[in-house]
C-alpha positions in Angstrom: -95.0 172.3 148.0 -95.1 173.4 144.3 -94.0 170.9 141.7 -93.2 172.5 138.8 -93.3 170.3 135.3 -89.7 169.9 133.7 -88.5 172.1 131.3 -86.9 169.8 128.8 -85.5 173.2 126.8 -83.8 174.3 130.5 -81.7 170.7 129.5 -80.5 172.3 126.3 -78.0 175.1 125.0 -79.8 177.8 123.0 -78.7 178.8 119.7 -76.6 181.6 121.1 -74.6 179.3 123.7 -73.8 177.0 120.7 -72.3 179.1 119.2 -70.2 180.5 121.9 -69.5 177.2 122.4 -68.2 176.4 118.6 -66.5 179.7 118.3 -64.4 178.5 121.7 -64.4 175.1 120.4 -62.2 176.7 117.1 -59.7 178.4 118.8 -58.4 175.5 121.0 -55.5 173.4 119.9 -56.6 170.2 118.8 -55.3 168.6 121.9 -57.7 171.0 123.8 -61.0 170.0 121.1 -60.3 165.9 121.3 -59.7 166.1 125.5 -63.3 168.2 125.1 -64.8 165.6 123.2 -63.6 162.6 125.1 -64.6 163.9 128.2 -68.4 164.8 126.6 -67.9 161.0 125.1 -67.7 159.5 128.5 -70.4 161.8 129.8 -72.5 160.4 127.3 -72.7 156.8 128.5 -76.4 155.3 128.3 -76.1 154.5 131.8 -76.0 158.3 132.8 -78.9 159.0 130.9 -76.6 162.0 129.0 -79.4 165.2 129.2 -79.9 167.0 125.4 -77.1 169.9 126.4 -74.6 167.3 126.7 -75.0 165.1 123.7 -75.3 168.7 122.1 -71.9 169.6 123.1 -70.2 166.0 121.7 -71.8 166.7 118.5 -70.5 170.2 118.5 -67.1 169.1 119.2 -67.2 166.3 116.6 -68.2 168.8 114.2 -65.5 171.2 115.0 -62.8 168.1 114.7 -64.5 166.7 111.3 -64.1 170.4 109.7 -60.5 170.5 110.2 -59.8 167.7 107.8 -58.1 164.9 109.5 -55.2 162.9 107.9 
């Protein structure tokens, strides 16, 4: 059997799907952005060990809510 070491970069978007991701992120209502970043939230739970790709994509969608200035 081959056993191949783990990749921890196959656990992570690259540069190019983060941005895809952001630039989808914007143009979502901000329903659409906070029901994103809940569900990455709950993915995120220290008992599911979250992998770097999704902890990535909470801190994306944080970003993307903290930029539009909430009051």
């Amino acid at each position: 059997m081959d056993h191949r070491p783990h990749d921890p970069d196959s656990d992570r978007l690259s540069e190019t799907e983060l941005d895809e991701l952001r630039r989808n992120l914007s143009r979502l209502s901000s329903d659409g952005v906070e029901r994103f970043y809940r569900e990455a939230h709950a993915n995120c739970v220290v008992e599911r060990r979250p992998s770097p790709k999704v902890i990535q994509q909470l801190v994306t969608a944080w970003r993307v809510l903290r930029g539009w200035n909430w009051r």
